[in-house]
LUMZAZA-468526 format. One line per field, with one value per residue (C-alpha): x, y, z; residue number from 1; residue in one letter. Coordinates in steps of 0.25 Angstrom, whole numbers, plus 5000, padded with zeros to 4 digits. Layout:
BEGIN
x: X	...
y: Y	...
z: Z	...
pos: NUM	...
code: a	...
END
This chain:
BEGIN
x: 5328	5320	5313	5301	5307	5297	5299	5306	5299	5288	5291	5306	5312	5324	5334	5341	5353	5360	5374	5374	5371	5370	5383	5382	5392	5400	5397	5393	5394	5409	5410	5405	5415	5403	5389	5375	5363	5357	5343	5332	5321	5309	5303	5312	5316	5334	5338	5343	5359	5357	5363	5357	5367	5360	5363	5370	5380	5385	5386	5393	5403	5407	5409	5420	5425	5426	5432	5443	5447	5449	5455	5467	5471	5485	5479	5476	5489	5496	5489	5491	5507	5506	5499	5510	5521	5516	5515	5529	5533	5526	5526	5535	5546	5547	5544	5553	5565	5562	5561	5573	5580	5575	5585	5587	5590	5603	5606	5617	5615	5616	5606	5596	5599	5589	5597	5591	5586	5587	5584	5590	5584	5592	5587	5572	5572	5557	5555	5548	5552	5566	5569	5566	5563	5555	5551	5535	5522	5518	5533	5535	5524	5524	5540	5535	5526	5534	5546	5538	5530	5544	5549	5534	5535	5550	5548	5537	5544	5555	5544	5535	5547	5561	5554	5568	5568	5574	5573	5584	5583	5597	5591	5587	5570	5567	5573	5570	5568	5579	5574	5559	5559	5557	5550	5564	5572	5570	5577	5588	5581	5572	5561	5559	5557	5542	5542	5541	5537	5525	5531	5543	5530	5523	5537	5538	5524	5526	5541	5533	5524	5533	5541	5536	5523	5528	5536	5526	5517	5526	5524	5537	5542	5555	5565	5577	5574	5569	5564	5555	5557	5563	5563	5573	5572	5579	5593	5592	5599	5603	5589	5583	5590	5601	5615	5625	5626	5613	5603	5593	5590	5577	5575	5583	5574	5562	5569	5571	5557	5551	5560	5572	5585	5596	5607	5603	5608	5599	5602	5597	5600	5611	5619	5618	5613	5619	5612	5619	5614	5626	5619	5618	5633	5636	5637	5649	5659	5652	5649	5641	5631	5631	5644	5652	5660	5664	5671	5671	5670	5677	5676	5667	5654	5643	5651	5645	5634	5633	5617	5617	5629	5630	5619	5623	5638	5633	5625	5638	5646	5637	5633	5643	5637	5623	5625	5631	5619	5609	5617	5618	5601	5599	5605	5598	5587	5589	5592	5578	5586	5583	5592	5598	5596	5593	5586	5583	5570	5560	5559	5571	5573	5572	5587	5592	5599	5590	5599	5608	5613	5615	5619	5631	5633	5638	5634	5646	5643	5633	5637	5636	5629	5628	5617	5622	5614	5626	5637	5650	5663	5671	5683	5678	5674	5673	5664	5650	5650	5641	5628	5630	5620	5622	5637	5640	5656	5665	5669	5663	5675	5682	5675	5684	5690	5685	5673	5670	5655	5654	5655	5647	5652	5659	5651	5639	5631	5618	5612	5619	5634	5636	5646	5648	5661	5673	5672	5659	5661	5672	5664	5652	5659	5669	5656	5649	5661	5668	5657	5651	5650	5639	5636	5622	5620	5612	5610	5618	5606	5614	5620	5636	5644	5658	5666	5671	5686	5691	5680	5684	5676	5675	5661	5652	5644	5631	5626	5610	5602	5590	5576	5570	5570	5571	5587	5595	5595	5588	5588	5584	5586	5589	5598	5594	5606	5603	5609	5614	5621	5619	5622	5626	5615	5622	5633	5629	5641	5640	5639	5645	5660	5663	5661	5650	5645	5631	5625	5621	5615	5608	5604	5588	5586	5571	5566	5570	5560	5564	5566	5551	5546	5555	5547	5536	5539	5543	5528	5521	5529	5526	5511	5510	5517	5506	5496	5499	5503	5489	5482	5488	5485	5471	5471	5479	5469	5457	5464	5455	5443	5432	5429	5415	5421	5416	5416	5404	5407	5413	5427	5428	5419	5412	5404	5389	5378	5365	5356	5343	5339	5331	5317	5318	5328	5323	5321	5327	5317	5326	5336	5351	5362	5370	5384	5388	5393	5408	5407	5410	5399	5393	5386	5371	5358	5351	5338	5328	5333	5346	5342	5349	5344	5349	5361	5355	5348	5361	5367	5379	5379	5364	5368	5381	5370	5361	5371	5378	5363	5362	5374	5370	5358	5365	5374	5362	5357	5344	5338	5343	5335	5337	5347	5353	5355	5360	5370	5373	5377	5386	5393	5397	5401	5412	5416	5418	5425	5433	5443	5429	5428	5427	5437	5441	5441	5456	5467	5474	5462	5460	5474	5473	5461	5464	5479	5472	5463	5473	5480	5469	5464	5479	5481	5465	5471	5486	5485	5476	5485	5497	5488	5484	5498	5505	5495	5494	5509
y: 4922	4920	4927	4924	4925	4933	4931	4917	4904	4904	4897	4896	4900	4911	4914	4926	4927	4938	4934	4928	4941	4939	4944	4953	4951	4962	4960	4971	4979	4976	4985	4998	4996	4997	4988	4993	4998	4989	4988	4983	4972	4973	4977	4988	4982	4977	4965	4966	4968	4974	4990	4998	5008	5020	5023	5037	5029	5020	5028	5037	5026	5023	5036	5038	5024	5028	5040	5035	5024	5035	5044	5034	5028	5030	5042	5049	5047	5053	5065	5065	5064	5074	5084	5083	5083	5095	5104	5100	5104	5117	5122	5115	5115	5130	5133	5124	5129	5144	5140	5137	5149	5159	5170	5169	5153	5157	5174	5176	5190	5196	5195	5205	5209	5213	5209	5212	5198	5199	5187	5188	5181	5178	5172	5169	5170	5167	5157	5162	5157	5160	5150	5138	5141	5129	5122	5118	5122	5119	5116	5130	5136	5126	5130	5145	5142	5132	5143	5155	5148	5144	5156	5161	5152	5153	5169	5168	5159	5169	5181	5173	5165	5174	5189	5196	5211	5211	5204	5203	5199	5195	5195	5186	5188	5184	5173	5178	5194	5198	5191	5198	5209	5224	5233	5238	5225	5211	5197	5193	5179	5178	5168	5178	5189	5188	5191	5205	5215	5208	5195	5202	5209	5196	5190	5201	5199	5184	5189	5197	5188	5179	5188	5202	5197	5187	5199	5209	5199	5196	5212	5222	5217	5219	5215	5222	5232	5246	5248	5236	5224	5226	5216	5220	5212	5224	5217	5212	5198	5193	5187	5199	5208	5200	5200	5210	5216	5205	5217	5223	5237	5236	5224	5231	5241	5233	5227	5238	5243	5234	5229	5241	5244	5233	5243	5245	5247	5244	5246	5234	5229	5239	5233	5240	5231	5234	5227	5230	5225	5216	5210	5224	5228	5215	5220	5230	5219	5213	5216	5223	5214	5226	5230	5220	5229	5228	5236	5252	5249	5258	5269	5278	5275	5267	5256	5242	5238	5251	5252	5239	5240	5256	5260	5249	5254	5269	5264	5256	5269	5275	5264	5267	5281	5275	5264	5275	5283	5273	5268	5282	5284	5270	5274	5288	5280	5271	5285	5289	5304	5309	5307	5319	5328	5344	5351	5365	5370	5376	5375	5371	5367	5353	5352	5360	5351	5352	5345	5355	5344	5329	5322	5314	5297	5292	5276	5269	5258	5247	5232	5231	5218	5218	5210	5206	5194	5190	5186	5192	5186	5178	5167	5155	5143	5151	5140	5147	5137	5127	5133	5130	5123	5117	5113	5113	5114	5104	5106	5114	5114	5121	5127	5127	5137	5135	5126	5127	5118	5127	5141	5150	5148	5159	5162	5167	5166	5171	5183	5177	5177	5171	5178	5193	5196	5201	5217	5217	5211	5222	5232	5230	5227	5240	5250	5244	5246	5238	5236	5225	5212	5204	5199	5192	5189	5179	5172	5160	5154	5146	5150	5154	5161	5168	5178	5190	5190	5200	5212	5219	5214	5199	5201	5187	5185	5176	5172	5169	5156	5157	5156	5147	5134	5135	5140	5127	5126	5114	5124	5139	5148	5163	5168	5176	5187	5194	5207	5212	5227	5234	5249	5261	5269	5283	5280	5266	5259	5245	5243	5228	5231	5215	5216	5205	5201	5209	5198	5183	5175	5160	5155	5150	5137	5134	5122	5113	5113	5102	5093	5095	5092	5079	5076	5077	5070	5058	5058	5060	5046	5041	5045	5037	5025	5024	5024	5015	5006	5008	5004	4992	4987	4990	4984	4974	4970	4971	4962	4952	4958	4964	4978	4977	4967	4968	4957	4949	4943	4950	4951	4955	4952	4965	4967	4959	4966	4964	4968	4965	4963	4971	4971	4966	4955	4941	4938	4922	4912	4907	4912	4911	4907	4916	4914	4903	4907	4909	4909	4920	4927	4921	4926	4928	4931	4945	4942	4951	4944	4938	4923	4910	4897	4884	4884	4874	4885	4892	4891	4897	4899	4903	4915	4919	4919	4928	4937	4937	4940	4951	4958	4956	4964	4974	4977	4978	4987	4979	4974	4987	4995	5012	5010	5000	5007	5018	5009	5003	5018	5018	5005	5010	5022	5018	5008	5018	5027	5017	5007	4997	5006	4996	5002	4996	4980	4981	4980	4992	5000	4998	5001	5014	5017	5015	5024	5034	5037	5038	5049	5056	5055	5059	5072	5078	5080	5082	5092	5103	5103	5106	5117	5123	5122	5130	5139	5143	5146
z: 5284	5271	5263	5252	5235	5230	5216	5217	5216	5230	5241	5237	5251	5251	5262	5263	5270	5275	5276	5261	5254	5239	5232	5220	5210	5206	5190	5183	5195	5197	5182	5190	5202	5212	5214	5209	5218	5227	5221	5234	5232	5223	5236	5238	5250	5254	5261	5273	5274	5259	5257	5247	5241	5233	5218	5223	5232	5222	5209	5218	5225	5210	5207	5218	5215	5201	5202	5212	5203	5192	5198	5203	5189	5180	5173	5184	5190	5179	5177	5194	5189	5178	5186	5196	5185	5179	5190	5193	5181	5178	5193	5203	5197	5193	5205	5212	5205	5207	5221	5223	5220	5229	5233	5247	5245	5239	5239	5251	5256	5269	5280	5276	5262	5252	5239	5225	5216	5201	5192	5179	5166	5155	5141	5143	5125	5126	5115	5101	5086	5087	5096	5090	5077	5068	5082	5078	5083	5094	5099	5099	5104	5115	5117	5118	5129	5137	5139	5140	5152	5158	5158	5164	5173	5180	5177	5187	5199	5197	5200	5211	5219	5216	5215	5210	5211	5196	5185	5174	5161	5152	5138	5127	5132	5119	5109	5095	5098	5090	5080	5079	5068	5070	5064	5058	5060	5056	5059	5053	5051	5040	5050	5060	5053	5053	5069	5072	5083	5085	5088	5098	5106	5107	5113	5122	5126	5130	5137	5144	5150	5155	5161	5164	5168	5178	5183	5184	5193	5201	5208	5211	5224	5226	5238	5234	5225	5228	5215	5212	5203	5190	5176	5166	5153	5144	5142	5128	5122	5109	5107	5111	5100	5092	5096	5091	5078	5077	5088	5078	5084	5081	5089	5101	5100	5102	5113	5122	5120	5127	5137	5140	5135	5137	5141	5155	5170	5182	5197	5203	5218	5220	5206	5193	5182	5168	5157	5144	5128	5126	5113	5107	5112	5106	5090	5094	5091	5079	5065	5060	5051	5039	5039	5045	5053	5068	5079	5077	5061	5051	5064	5052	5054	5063	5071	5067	5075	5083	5081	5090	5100	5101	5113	5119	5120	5122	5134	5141	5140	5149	5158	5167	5170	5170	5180	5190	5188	5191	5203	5208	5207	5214	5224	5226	5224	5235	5243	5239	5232	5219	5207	5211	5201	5200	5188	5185	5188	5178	5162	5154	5140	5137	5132	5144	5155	5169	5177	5187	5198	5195	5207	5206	5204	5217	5215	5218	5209	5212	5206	5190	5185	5171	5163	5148	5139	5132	5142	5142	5135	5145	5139	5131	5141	5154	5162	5166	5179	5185	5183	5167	5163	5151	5151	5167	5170	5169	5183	5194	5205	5200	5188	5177	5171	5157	5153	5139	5142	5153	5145	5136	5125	5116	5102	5096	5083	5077	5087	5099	5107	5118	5126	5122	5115	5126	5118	5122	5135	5138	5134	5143	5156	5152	5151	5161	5173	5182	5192	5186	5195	5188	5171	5169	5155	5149	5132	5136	5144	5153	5166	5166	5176	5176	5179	5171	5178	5166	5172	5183	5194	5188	5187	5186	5175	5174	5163	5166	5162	5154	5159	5147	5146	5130	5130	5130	5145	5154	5168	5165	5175	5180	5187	5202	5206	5221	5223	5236	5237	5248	5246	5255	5248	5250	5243	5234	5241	5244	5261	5258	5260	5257	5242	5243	5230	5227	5217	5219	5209	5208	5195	5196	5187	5182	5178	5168	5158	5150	5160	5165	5151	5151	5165	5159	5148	5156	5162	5153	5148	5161	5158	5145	5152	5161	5153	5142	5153	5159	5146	5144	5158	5155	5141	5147	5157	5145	5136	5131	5135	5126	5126	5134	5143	5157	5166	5171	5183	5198	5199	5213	5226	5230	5242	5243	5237	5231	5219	5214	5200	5192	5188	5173	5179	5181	5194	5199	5203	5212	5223	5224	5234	5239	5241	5251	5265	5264	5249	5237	5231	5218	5207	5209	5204	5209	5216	5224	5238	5242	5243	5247	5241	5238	5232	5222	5216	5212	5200	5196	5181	5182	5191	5182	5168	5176	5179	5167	5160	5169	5165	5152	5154	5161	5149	5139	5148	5153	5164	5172	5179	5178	5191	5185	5170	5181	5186	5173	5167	5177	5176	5163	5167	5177	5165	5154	5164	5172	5166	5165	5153	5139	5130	5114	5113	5108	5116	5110	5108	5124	5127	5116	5125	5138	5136	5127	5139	5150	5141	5142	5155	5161	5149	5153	5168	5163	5151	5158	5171	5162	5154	5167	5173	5159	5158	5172	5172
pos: 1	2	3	4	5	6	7	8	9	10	11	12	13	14	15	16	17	18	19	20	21	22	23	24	25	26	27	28	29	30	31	32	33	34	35	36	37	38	39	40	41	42	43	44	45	46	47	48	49	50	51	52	53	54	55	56	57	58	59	60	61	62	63	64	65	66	67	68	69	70	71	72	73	74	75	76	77	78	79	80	81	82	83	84	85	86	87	88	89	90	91	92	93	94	95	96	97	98	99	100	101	102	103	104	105	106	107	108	109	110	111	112	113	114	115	116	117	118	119	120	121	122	123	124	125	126	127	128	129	130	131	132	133	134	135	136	137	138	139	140	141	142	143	144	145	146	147	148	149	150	151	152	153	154	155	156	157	158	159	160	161	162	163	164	165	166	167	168	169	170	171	172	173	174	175	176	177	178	179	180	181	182	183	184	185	186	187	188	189	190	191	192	193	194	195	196	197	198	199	200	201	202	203	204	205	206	207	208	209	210	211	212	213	214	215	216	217	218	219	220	221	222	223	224	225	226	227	228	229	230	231	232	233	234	235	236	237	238	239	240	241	242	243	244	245	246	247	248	249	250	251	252	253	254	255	256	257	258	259	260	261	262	263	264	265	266	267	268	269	270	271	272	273	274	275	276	277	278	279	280	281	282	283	284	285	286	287	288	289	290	291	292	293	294	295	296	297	298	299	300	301	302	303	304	305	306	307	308	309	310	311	312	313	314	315	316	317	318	319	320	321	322	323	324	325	326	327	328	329	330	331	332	333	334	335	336	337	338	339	340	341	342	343	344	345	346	347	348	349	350	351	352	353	354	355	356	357	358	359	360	361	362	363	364	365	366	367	368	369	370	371	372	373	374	375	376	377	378	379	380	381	382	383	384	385	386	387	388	389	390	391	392	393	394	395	396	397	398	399	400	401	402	403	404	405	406	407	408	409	410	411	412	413	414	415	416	417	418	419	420	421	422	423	424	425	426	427	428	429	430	431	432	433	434	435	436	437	438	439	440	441	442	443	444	445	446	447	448	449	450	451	452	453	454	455	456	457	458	459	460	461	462	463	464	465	466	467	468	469	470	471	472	473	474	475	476	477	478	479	480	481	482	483	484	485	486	487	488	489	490	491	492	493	494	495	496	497	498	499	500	501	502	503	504	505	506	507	508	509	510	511	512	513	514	515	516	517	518	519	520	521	522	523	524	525	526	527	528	529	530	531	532	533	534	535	536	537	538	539	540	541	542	543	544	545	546	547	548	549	550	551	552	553	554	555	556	557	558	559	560	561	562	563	564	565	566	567	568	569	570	571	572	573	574	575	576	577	578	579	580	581	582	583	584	585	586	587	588	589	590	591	592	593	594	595	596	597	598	599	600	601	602	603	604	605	606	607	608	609	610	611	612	613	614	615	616	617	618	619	620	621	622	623	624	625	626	627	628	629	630	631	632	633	634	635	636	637	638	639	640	641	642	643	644	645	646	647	648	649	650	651	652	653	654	655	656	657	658	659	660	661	662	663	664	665	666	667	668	669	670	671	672	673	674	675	676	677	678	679	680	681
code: x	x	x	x	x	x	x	x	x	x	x	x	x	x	x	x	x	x	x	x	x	x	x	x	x	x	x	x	x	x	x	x	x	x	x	x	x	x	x	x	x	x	x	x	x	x	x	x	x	x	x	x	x	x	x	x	x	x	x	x	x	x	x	x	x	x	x	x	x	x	x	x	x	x	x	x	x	x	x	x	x	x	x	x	x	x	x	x	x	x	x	x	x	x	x	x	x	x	x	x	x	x	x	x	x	x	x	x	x	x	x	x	x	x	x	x	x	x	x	x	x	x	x	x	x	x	x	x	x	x	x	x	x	x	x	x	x	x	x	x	x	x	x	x	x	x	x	x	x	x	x	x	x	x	x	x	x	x	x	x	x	x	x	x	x	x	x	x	x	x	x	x	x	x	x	x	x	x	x	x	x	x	x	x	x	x	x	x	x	x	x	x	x	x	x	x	x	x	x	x	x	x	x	x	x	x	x	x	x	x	x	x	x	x	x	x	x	x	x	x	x	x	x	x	x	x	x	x	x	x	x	x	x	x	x	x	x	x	x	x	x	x	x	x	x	x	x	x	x	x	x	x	x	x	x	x	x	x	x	x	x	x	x	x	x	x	x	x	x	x	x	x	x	x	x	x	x	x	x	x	x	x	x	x	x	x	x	x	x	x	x	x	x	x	x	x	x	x	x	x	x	x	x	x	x	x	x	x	x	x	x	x	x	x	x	x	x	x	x	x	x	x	x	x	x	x	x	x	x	x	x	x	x	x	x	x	x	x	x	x	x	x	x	x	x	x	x	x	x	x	x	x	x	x	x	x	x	x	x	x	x	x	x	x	x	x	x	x	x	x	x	x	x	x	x	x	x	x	x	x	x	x	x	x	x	x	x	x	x	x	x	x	x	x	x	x	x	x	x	x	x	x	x	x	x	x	x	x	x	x	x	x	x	x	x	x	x	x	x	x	x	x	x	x	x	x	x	x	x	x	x	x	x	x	x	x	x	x	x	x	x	x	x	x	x	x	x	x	x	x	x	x	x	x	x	x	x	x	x	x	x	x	x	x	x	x	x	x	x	x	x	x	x	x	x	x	x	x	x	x	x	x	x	x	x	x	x	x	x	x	x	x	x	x	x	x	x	x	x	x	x	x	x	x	x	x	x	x	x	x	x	x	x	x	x	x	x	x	x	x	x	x	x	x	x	x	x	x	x	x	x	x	x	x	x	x	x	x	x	x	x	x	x	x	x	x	x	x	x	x	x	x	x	x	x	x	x	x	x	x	x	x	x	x	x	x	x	x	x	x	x	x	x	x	x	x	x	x	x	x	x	x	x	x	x	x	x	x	x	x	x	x	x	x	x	x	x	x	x	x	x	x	x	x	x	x	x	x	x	x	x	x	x	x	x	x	x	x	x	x	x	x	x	x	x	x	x	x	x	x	x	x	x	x	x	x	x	x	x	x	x	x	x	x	x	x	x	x	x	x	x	x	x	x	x	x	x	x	x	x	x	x	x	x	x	x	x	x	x	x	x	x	x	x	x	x	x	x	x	x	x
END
């Protein structure tokens, strides 16, 4: 077909053919990664074969395109990768580890028991300035928060995932409360003196929220306890008030007010728990700091140290009595039958005895476990077993009889002893009797398990890991003990005649702390890697090339598509050629129409200038119409936020760039995730 020019030389003949479709080069276009508006003849009117796509649809296309070719690019990979490792870190693992320890994958009691769960806790020593004393701000303030919200955090999975019907503590909650003055006592270290009550509250405070408030939430359920729950935090350690002839009255005092007195017995799961101040009993056999004398002194006077050690060893000389009392009331209790007592009716004097009939003891003694923070003597190099963590055995099968690597080892110093001396040792098991099948004790912070062959009964003692991370161990940990004694309530006699033991225990590992830092050590290594790798590419791929460059000409071949100038442009006189049949598009000028003429009246160069001028023009901003100044905003647009954007002209001010805003772009996702996953928990 033909058609007339309208604004070309007259009676020139144009042909217009269909199947040779003018070809838009990509050009500036290509800048935007999509094509322009398709703008109709002066006479409003389209060619035949020719779509007109709206303004809407395409900004709306390059929006999607734009933000899918963000959205897979190295930065948001690694904030994809940080996200993962840092719910791994702070969630998944805790909960992974506490999973596996759930009572019924490894208790072995009859078909149909309901045995008691304790967890016992040993050595928490939340972290204050005594710990590490001189560390720097903000390295010590980030110290506190980091062990406070470990212990918050495996506290908690204890609570939701384990549930224990009890709850025992073995000492040391604090690490510098011994050392907090009074206000009739003060540290014997001239830099903590200026800590006082004030300071001890504010720790008991932050004790108290990481561990009695998780308790609280977690309700008073109980499986295998009539009574309820219970939490007993009262037994004292040599961080809590000293050691020995070291324990400040004062601070014992303050102690037991707030958490109980540490000379206890507690009937729990059919076994009587008796918890004894071994730290305080401790200063019977040593000097006395203002007199230097020891043992019963000159036999005249006060005995040495007897203000520390003396109701300690009053209450053992009744304990025996006390434990038969309570054990007699349990089982009353569990009769639903008073206490058994008869008083006299009416008014008496206060000083008069009320009591006419006391019904007699008849327990027949339930199992004795006893709860000391300092464990008791055993011989120099007595192996603590393959659960040790820090020096494991030097051979498992058999375990050898001595392992000096492998033991506690036998000393003291400042405020602290390792093992209790064997006087001490004696005089506990003595007082306490013969019934006692189980020792937990704690202070060593690592796990160690014997056996006491020179007690009568050969009781097994376990010395309990700590549950902080800040004690010189890799793997914290606590341990779980299930109790199991079936009673014949009428009399209190066990109904299992096969002397089957009572107790079982598991030791709980939590995670390694350390070794999660070092993970994320390693990626955030990766993380840099990455980047700098990435800004070299790209300033690689910029070398050589000015800082505005932008290139002129298409660099791909992109579907066929047509334009018309603009108004202010100067329209050709003359038509164009199109491509030839079977031939790659070329370079044209923009016309009204899509023309064909002779080929003689192409030229190359001419057609490369004009094009080259109209880019020009772009670029100054003329000879664009309000769509096109649209279309222009947003060419620059996608080129300041895509990798188009025209960074410094330098190489290393490009690659400074490119890197610094990688770092950025991964730590704005990265940074308030780990916020949000700290504070949440």
């Amino acid at each position: 077909m033909s058609q007339a020019n309208s604004r070309g030389s007259p009676g020139l003949p144009l042909r217009y053919s269909q199947s040779n479709q003018y070809t838009e080069p990509r050009g500036l276009i290509a800048r935007a990664g999509t094509y322009l508006p398709i703008r109709g003849s002066q006479h409003g009117g389209s060619h035949p074969g020719y779509g007109r796509r709206s303004w809407t649809q395409l900004s709306l296309w390059h929006q999607v395109k734009s933000r899918l070719r963000a959205a897979f690019c190295v930065a948001n990979f690694l904030a994809i990768l940080w996200m993962f490792t840092l719910w791994w870190g702070e969630r998944t693992v805790f909960r992974e580890q506490i999973s596996q320890c759930y009572w019924d994958s490894w208790e072995k009691w009859p078909a149909g028991a309901t045995p008691h769960h304790v967890v016992f806790v040993a050595d928490p020593q939340i972290v204050d300035p005594h710990t590490y004393p001189g560390r720097p701000w903000p390295l010590s303030t980030l110290t506190i928060r980091y062990t406070d919200q470990y212990l918050r955090r495996s506290f908690s999975l204890i609570e939701q995932y384990l549930n224990p019907d009890s709850v025992l503590f073995l000492g040391d909650l604090f690490d510098g409360g011994r050392e907090w003055s009074t206000a009739t006592s003060e540290s014997p270290e001239e830099q903590y003196r200026k800590y006082g009550d004030r300071f001890w509250l504010n720790e008991y405070n932050r004790f108290s929220r990481i561990f009695f408030q998780q308790w609280n939430q977690a309700g008073t359920a109980s499986t295998g306890e009539r009574r309820g729950r219970k939490l007993i935090a009262s037994l004292p350690g040599n961080h809590d008030l000293g050691f020995g002839s070291g324990v400040q009255p004062a601070v014992r005092r303050r102690f037991q007010a707030y958490f109980g007195r540490g000379n206890r017995v507690d009937i729990i799961g059919n076994h009587t728990f008796v918890s004894v101040d071994s730290v305080s009993l401790s200063a019977m056999d040593q000097p006395d700091p203002e007199t230097g004398s020891t043992g019963n002194g000159a036999g005249d006077g006060p005995l040495p140290n007897e203000a520390i050690w003396g109701p300690t060893e009053e209450w053992l000389k009744g304990v025996k009595d006390m434990k038969v009392r309570l054990e007699t009331e349990e089982l009353r209790s569990q009769r639903n039958e008073s206490e058994g007592f008869k008083f006299i009716q009416g008014l008496q004097e206060a000083a008069q005895d009320t009591v006419i009939h006391k019904a007699p003891f008849e327990s027949q003694g339930f199992p004795t476990i006893l709860l000391t923070h300092v464990p008791l003597f055993r011989k120099p190099a007595t192996p603590c077993g393959p659960l040790r963590e820090r020096y494991p055995p030097s051979s498992t099968d058999p375990i050898p009889e001595e392992d000096e690597q492998n033991a506690l080892k036998i000393n003291g110093g400042y405020q602290y002893q390792n093992v209790l001396t064997p006087t001490i040792s004696s005089e506990i098991m003595t007082r306490i009797g013969p019934e006692v099948s189980h020792i937990y004790s704690g202070d060593d912070h690592d796990y160690c398990e014997i056996t006491h062959r020179e007690y009568i009964g050969s009781p097994k003692e376990t010395t309990v890991k700590s549950l902080s991370w800040a004690m010189g161990i890799r793997r914290p940990g606590f341990l779980m003990t299930t109790l199991w004694n079936p009673i014949d309530i009428s009399n209190g006699k066990s109904v299992d005649e096969t002397s089957q033991a009572t107790v079982q225990n598991h030791l709980c590992l939590l995670p390694d702390q350390l070794s999660i830092f070092i993970y994320y050590g390693i990626i955030f290594f990766v993380t840099i890697v990455l980047l700098v790798i990435r800004a070299m590419t790209v300033t690689f791929l910029s070398f050589g090339k000015p800082a505005d460059y932008e290139p002129t000409l298409p660099l791909n071949e992109y579907p066929h598509h047509s334009r018309t100038p603009s108004r202010t442009s100067h329209q050709p006189s003359a038509s164009i050629t199109s491509a030839t049949a079977g031939g790659n598009p070329r370079l044209a000028n923009r016309s009204n129409s899509m023309t064909t003429a002779p080929a003689s009246n192409y030229r190359l160069d001419d057609d490369i200038r004009k094009s080259t001028q109209r880019y020009d023009d772009w670029k100054r901003g003329e000879d664009w119409e309000e769509d096109d100044r649209g279309i222009s905003k947003l060419l620059s647009s996608s080129r300041q936020s895509g990798r188009e954007c025209v960074g410094p002209a330098s190489s290393t001010g490009r690659f400074t760039h490119e890197l610094k805003s990688s770092v950025k772009q991964v730590a704005f996702i990265v940074l308030p995730f780990y916020l949000w996953l700290i504070w949440r928990w």
